[in-house]
KEKE-3310 file (N, C-alpha, C; in steps of 0.2 Angstrom, whole numbers, plus 5000, padded with zeros to 4 digits):
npx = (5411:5403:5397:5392:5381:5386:5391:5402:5398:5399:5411:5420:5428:5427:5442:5461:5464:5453:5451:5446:5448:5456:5442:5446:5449:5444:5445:5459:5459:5451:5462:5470:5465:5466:5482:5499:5507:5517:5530:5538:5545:5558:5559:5570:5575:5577:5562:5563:5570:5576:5568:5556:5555:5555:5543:5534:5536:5534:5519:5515:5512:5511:5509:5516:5522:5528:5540:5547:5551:5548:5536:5529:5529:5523:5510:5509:5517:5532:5541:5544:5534:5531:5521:5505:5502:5512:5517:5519:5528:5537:5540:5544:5552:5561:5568:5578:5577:5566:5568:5581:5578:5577:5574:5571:5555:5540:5524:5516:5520:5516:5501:5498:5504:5494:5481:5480:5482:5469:5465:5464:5472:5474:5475:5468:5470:5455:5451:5460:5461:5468:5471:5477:5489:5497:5508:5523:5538:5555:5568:5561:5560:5550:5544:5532:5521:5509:5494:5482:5464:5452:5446:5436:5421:5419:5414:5406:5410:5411:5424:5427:5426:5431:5439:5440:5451:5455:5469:5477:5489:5501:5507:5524:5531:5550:5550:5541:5527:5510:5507:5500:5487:5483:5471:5468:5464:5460:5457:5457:5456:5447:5453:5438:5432:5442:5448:5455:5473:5482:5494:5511:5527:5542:5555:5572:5579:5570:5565:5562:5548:5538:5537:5520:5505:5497:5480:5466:5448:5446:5455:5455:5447:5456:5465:5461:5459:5470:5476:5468:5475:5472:5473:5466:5459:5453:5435:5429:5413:5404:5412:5421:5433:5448:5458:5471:5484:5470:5454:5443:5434:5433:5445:5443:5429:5422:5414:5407:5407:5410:5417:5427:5438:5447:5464:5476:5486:5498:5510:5523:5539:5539:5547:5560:5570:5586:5590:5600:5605:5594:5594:5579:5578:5571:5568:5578:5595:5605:5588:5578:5565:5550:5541:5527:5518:5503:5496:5481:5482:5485:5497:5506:5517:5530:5541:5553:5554:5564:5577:5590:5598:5604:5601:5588:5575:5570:5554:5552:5546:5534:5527:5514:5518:5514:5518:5523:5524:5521:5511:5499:5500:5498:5507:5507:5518:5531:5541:5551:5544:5541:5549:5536:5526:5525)
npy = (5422:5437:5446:5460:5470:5482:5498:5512:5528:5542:5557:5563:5549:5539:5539:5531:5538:5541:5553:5559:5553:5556:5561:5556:5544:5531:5527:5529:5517:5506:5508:5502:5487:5475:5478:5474:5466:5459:5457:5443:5431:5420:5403:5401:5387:5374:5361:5349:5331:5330:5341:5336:5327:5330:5336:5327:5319:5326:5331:5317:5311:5296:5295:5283:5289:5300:5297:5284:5279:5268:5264:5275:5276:5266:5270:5276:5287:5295:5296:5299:5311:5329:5334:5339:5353:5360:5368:5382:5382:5381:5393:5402:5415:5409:5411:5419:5429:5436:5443:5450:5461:5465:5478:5485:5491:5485:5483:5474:5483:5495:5494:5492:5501:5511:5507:5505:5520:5521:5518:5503:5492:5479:5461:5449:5431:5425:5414:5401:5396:5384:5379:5366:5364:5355:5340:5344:5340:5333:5345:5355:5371:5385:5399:5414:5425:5440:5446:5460:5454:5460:5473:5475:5485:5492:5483:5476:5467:5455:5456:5469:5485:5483:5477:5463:5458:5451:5442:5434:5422:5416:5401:5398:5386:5382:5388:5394:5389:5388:5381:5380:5389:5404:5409:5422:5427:5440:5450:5464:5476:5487:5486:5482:5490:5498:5513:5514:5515:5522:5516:5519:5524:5518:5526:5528:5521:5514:5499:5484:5474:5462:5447:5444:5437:5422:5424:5418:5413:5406:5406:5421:5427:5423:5432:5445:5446:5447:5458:5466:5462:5449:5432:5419:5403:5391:5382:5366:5367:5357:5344:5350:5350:5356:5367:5371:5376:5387:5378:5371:5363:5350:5340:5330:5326:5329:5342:5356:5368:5380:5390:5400:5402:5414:5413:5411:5417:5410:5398:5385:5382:5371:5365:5371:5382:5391:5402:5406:5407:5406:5424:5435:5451:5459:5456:5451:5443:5431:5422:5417:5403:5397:5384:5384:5377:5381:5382:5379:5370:5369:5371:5381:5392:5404:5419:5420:5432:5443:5436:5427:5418:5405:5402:5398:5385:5369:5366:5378:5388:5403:5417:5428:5441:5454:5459:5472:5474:5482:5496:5488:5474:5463:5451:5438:5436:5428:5429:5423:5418:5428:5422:5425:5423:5414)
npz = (5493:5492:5480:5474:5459:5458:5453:5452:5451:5436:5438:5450:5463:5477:5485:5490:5501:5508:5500:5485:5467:5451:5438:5426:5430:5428:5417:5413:5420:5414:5400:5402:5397:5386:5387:5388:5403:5407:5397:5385:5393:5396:5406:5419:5419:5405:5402:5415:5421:5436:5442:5438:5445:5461:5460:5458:5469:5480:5478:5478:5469:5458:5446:5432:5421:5424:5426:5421:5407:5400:5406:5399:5387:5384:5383:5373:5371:5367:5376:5393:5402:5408:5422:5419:5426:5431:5422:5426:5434:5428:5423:5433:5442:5454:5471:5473:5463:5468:5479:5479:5468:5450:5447:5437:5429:5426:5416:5426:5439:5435:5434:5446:5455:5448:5453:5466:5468:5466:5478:5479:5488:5492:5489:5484:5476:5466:5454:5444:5428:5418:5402:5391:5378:5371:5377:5389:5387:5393:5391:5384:5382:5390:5389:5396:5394:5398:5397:5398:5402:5405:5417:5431:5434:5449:5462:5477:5488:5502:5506:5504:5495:5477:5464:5449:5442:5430:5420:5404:5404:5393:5388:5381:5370:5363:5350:5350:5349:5355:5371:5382:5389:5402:5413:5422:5440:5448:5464:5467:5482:5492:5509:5519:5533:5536:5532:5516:5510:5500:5490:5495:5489:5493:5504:5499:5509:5516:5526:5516:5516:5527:5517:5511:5519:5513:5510:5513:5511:5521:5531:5534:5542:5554:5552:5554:5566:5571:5568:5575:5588:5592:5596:5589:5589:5578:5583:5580:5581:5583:5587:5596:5595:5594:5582:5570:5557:5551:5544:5530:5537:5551:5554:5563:5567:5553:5553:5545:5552:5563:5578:5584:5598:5611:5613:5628:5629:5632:5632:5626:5619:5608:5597:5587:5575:5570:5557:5547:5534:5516:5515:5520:5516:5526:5538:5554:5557:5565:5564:5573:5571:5578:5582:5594:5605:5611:5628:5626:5616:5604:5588:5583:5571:5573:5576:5588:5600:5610:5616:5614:5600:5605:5618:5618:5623:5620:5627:5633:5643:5636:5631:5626:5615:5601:5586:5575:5560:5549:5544:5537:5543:5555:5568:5578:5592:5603:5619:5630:5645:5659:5676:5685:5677:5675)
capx = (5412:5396:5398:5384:5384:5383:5396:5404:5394:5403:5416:5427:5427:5432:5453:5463:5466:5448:5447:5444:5454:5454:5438:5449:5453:5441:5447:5465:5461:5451:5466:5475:5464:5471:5488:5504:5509:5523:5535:5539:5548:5557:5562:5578:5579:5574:5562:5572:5569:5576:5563:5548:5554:5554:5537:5528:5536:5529:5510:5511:5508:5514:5508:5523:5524:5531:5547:5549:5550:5544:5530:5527:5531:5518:5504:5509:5520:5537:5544:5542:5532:5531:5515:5502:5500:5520:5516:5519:5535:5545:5545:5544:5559:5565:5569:5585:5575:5560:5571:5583:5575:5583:5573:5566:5549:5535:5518:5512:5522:5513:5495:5497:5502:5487:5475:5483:5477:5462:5463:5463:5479:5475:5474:5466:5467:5449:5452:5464:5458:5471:5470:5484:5487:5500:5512:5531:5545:5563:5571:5558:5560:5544:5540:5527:5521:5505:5490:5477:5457:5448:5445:5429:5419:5419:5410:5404:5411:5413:5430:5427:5424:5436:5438:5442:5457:5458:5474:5478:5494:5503:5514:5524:5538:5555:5548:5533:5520:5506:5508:5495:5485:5481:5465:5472:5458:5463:5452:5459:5450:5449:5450:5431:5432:5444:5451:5463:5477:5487:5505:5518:5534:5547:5561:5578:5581:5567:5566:5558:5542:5539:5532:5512:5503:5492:5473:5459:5440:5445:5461:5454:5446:5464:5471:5458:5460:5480:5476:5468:5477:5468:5477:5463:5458:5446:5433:5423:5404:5401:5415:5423:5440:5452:5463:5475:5480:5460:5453:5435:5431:5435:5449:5440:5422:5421:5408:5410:5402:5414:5417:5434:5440:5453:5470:5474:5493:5503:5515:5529:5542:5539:5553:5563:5577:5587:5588:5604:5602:5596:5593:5575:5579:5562:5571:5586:5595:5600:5582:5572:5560:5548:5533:5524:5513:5499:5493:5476:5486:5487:5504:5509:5525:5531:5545:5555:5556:5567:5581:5595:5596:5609:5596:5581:5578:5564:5551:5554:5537:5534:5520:5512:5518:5513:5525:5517:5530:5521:5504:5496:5502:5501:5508:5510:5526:5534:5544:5554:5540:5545:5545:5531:5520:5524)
capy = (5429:5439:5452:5464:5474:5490:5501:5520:5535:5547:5559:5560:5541:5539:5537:5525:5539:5543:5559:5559:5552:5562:5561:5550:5537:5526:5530:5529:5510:5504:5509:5493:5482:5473:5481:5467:5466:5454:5455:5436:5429:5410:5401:5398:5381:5369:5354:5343:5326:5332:5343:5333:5321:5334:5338:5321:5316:5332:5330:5312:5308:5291:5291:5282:5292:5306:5296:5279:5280:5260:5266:5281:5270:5259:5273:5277:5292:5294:5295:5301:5319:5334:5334:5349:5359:5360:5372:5387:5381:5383:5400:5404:5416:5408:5415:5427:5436:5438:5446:5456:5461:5468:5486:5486:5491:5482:5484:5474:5486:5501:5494:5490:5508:5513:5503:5510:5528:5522:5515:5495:5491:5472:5459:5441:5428:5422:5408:5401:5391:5382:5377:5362:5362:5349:5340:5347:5336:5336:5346:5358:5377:5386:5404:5418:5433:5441:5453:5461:5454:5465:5476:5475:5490:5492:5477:5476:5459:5452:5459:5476:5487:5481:5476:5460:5459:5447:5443:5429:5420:5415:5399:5394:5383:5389:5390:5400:5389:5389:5376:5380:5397:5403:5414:5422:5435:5443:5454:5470:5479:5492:5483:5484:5493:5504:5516:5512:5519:5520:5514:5527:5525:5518:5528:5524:5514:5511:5492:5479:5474:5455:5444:5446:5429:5418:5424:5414:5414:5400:5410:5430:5429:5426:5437:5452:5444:5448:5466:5468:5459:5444:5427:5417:5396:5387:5376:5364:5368:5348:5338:5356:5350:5364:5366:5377:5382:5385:5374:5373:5354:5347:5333:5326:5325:5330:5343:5362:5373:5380:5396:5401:5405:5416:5411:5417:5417:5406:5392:5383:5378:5365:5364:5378:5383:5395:5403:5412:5409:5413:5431:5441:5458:5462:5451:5453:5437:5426:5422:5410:5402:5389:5378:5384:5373:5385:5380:5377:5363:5368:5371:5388:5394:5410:5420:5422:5441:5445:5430:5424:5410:5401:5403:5396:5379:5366:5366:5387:5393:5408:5420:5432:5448:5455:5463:5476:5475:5489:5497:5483:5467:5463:5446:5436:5433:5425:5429:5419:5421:5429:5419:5428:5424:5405)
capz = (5493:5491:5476:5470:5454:5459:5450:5453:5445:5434:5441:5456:5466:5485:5483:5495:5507:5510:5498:5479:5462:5446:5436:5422:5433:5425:5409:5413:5420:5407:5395:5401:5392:5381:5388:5390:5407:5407:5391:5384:5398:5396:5412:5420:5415:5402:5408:5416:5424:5442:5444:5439:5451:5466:5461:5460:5475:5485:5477:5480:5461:5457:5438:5432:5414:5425:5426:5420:5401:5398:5406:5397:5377:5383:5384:5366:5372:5365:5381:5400:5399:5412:5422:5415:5431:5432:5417:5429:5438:5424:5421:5437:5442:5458:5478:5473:5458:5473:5487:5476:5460:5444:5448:5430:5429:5421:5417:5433:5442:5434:5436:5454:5457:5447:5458:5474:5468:5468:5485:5480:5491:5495:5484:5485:5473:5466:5452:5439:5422:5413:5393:5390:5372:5373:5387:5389:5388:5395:5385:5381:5387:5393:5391:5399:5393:5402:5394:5404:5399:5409:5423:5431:5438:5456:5465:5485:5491:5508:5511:5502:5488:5476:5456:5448:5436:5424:5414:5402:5404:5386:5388:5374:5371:5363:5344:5348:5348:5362:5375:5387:5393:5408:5413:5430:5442:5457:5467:5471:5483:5499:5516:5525:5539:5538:5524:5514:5511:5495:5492:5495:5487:5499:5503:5498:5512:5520:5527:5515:5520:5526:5513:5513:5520:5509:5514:5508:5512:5526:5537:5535:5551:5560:5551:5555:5574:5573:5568:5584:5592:5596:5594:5589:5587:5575:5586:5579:5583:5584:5592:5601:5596:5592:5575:5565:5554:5550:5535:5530:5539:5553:5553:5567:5563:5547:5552:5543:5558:5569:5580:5588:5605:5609:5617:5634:5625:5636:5630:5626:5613:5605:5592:5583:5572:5569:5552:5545:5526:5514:5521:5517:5519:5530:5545:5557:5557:5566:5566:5577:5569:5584:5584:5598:5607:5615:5633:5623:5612:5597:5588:5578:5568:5574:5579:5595:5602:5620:5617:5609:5598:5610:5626:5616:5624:5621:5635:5636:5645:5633:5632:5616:5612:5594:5581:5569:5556:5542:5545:5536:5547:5564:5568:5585:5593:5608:5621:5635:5651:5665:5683:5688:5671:5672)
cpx = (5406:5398:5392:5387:5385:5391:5397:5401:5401:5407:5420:5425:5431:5438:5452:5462:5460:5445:5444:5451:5451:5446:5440:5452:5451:5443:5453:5464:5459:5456:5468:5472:5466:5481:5493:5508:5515:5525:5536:5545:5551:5560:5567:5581:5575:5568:5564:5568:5569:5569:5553:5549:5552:5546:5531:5528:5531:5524:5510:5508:5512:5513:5516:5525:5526:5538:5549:5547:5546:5536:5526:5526:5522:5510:5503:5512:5528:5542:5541:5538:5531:5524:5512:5502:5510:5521:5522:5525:5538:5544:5543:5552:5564:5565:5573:5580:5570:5563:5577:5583:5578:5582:5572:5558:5546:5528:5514:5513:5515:5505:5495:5498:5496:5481:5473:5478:5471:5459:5463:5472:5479:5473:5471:5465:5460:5449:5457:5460:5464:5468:5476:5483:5491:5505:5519:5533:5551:5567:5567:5557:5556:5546:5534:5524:5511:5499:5484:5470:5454:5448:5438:5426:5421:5414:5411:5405:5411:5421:5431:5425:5431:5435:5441:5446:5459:5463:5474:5486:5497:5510:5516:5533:5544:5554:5543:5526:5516:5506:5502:5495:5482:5477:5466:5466:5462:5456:5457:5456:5451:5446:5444:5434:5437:5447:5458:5467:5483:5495:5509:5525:5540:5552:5565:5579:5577:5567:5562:5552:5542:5533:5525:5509:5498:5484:5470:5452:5441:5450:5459:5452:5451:5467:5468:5460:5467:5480:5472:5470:5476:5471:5470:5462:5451:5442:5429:5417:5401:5404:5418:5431:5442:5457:5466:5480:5474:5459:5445:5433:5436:5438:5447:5435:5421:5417:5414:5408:5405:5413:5424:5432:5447:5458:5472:5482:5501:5504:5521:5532:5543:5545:5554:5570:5579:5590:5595:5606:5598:5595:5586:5576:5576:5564:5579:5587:5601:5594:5580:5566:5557:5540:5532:5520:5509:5496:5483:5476:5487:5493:5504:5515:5525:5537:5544:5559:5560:5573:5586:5596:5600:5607:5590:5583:5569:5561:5552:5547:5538:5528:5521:5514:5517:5517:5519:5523:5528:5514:5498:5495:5503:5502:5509:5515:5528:5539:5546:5547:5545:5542:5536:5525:5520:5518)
cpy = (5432:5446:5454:5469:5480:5493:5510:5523:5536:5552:5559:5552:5542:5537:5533:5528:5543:5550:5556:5557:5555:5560:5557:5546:5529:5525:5525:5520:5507:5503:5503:5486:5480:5474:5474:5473:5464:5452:5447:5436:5422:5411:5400:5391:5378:5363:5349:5336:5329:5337:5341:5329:5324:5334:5332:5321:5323:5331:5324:5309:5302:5289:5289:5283:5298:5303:5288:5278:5273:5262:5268:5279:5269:5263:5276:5285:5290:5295:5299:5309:5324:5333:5341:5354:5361:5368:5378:5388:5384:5388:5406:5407:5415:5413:5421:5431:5439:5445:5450:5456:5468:5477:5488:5486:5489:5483:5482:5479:5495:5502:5493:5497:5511:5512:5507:5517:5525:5518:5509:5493:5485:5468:5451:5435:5425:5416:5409:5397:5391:5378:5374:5360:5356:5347:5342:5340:5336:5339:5357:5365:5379:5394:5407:5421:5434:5446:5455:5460:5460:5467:5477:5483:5487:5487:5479:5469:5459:5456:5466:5476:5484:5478:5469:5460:5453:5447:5435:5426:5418:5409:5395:5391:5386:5393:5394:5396:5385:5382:5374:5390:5396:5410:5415:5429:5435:5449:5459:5475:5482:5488:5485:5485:5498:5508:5513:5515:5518:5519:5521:5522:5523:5521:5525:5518:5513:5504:5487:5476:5467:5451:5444:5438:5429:5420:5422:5415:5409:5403:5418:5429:5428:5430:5444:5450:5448:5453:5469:5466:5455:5439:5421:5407:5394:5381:5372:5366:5360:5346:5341:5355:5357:5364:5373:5372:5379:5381:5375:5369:5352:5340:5327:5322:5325:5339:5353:5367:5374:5389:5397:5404:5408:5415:5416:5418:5415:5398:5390:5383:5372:5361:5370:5375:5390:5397:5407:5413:5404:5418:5435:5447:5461:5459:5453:5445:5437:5424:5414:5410:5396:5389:5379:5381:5377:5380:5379:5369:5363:5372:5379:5390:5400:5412:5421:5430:5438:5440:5430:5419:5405:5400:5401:5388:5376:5365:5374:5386:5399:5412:5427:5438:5449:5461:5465:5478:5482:5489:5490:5475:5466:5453:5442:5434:5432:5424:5424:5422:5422:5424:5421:5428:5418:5403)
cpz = (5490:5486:5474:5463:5452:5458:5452:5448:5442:5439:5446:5460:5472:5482:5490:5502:5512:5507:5489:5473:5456:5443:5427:5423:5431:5419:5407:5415:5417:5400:5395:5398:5388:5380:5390:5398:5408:5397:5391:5388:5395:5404:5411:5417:5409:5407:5409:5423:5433:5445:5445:5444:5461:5466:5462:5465:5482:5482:5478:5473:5459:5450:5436:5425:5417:5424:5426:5410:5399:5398:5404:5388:5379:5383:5377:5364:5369:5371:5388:5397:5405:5417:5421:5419:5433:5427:5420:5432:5434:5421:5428:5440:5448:5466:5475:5469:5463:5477:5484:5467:5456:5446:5440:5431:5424:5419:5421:5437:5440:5435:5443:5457:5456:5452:5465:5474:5469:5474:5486:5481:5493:5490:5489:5477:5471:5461:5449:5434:5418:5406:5392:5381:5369:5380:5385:5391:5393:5388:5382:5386:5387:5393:5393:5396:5396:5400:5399:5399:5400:5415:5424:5435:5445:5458:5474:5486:5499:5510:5510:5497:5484:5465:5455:5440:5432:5419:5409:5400:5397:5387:5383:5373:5366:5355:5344:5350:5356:5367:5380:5388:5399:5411:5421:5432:5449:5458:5471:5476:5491:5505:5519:5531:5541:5530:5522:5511:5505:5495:5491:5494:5493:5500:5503:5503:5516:5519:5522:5520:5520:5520:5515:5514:5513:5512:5509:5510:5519:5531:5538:5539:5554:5557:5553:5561:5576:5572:5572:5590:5598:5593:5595:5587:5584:5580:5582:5583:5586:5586:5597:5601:5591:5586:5573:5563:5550:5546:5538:5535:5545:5553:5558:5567:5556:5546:5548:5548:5561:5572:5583:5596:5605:5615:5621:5632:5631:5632:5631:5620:5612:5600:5591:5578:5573:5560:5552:5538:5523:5517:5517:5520:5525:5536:5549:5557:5564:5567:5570:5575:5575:5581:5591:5600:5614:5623:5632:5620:5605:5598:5584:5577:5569:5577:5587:5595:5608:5621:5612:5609:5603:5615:5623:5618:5622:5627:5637:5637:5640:5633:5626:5618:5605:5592:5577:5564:5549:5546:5545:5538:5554:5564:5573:5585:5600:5613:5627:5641:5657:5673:5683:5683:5671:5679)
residu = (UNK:UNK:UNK:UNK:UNK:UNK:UNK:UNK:UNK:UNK:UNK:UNK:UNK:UNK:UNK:UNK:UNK:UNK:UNK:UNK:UNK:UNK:UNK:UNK:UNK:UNK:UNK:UNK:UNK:UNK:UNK:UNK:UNK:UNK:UNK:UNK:UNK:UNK:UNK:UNK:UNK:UNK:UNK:UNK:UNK:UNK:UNK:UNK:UNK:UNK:UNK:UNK:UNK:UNK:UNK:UNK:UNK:UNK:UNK:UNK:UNK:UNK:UNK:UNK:UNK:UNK:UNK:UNK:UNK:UNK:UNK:UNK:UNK:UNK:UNK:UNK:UNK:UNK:UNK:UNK:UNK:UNK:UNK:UNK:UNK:UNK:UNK:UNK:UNK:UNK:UNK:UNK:UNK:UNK:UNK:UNK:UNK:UNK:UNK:UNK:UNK:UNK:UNK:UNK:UNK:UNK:UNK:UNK:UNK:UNK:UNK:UNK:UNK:UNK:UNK:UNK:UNK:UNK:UNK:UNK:UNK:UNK:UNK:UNK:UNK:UNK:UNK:UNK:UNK:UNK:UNK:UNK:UNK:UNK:UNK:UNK:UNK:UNK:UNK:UNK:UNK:UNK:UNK:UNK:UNK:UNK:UNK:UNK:UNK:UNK:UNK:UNK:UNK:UNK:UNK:UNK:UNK:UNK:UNK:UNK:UNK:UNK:UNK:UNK:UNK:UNK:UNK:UNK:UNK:UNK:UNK:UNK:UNK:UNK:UNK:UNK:UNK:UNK:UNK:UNK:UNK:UNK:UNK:UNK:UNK:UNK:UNK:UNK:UNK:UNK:UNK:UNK:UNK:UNK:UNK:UNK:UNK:UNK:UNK:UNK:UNK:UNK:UNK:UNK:UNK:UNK:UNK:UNK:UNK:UNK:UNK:UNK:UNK:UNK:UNK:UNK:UNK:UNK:UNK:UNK:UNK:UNK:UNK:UNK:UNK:UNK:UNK:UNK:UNK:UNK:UNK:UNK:UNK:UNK:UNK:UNK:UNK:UNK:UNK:UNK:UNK:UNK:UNK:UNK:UNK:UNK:UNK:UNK:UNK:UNK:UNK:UNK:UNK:UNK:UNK:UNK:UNK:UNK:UNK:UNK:UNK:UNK:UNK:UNK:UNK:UNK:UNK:UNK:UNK:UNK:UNK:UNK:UNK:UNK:UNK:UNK:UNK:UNK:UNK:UNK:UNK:UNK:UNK:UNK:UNK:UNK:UNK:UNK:UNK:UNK:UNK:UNK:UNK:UNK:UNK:UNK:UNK:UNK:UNK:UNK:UNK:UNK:UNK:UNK:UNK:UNK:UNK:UNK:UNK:UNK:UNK:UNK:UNK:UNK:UNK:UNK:UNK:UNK:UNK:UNK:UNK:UNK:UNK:UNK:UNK:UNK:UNK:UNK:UNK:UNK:UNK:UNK:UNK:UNK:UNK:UNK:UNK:UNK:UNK:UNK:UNK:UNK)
# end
């Protein structure tokens, strides 16, 4: 990501919706330094065996001081211990608080509006840096709490103008004392190429919006592709095989050099399911979710439009239609083909 230093003059500053924000918007966002974001959180549960064991096994970590106590003696540990990076699990507050939330306002809540005003409406993670000051146990409860470092002036990156938000995470076990910190940055910043557009207030009932994908420096090209609705593939440069979803390297060669080509959006069902809990509001259920297998070869997850789940079969011919589910998201989707398309 290419950033330069160049920061906003004195008074008014281009806003989200392509006019101006007050002349103390600089002020006003500076104030949040040092401001606490997130009040002392503890997690739902204590740490607890069952879940470390979920976790090695999905990482594939076999150290055996996660869950064989002999093992864990013998290293001069008083018994089994959490792994560090786990830290974050447990005061994580779960799917239901996600998808219907208490409707308490918090200090994220309040700077992310602030942002908005000033037109920085997408966000991107750029690092993390954890500090472990000891290992957590079983047994041992895990709190949060959240301050803001710094906000940076306005910067000029690759994906826009945009600021970098630094906060400092605070995790401490149930006596208070520090456990591990965690030095958190996001990049807030106005989509390039078109204006952006500050957050408006939902109405009452307006629909939930669908959770926002994971964008990195290695999938933003398909995602800008699905906002013009071009359904696009990673080629290698060197060996001309095709992949998704994108990564930096090919799995075939190794090499990092690649270009896309764009699918002519003909396929099939390769597998599916059907989804009826739990339920995200931002969806009609029953849902079909399929593995499509493109008439190119590769495979992609995505729903089915034009069908009901009972008429979805493997081997469906299908062909692309795109959903534009909020301004900000265009996603490809797949309908039964007609005779006359197969």
């Amino acid at each position: 990501m290419s950033v330069s230093g160049d920061t906003v003059p004195g008074g008014t500053v281009p806003g989200g919706s392509g006019g101006t924000v007050p002349d103390d918007y600089e002020a006003r966002l500076q104030a949040w330094t040092g401001r606490e974001l997130l009040t002392r959180r503890f997690g739902q549960d204590p740490v607890n065996v069952p879940m470390i064991r979920h976790w090695v096994e999905a990482m594939e970590d076999d150290n055996p001081v996660y869950l064989d106590e002999d093992a864990a003696k013998a290293t001069g540990r008083d018994g089994i211990v959490a792994p560090a990076s786990m830290v974050q699990a447990w005061t994580m507050r779960g799917y239901a608080a996600s998808v219907r939330p208490s409707g308490e306002r918090t200090g994220s809540d309040e700077l992310t509006e602030l942002l908005a005003e000033g037109g920085y409406t997408s966000v991107v993670a750029t690092d993390s840096e954890f500090e472990f000051h000891r290992e957590l146990v079983p047994g041992d409860h895990v709190s949060v709490e959240e301050v803001v470092e710094s906000i940076s002036p306005e910067k000029k990156t690759a994906l826009g103008a945009g600021r970098f938000v630094t906060t400092v995470r605070t995790y401490r076990d149930a006596g208070g004392e520090v456990v591990a910190t965690q030095r958190w940055r996001l990049l807030r910043f106005k989509p390039a190429g078109k204006p952006a557009k500050p957050a408006e207030k939902p109405a009452e009932k307006q629909r939930a919006l669908r959770p926002r994908p994971a964008i990195n420096h290695d999938n933003a090209f398909w995602f800008e592709a699905a906002r013009e609705h071009r359904l696009v593939i990673q080629r290698c440069t060197a060996c001309k095989s095709l992949r998704h979803p994108p990564g930096p390297c090919c799995p075939q060669c190794g090499s990092f050099e690649w270009d896309t080509v764009e699918a002519c959006g003909e396929g099939h069902v390769y597998s599916y399911v059907v989804a009826h809990h739990p339920r995200h509001p931002a969806f009609d259920y029953p849902l079909v979710i399929a593995v499509v297998e493109l008439a190119e070869g590769t495979r992609l997850i995505t729903n089915m439009t034009g069908v009901e789940p009972e008429d979805v079969e493997i081997g469906m011919p299908v062909v692309l239609e795109w959903i534009d589910p909020d301004p900000d998201l265009s996603l490809p989707a797949f309908r039964p083909a007609d005779p006359k398309e197969r």
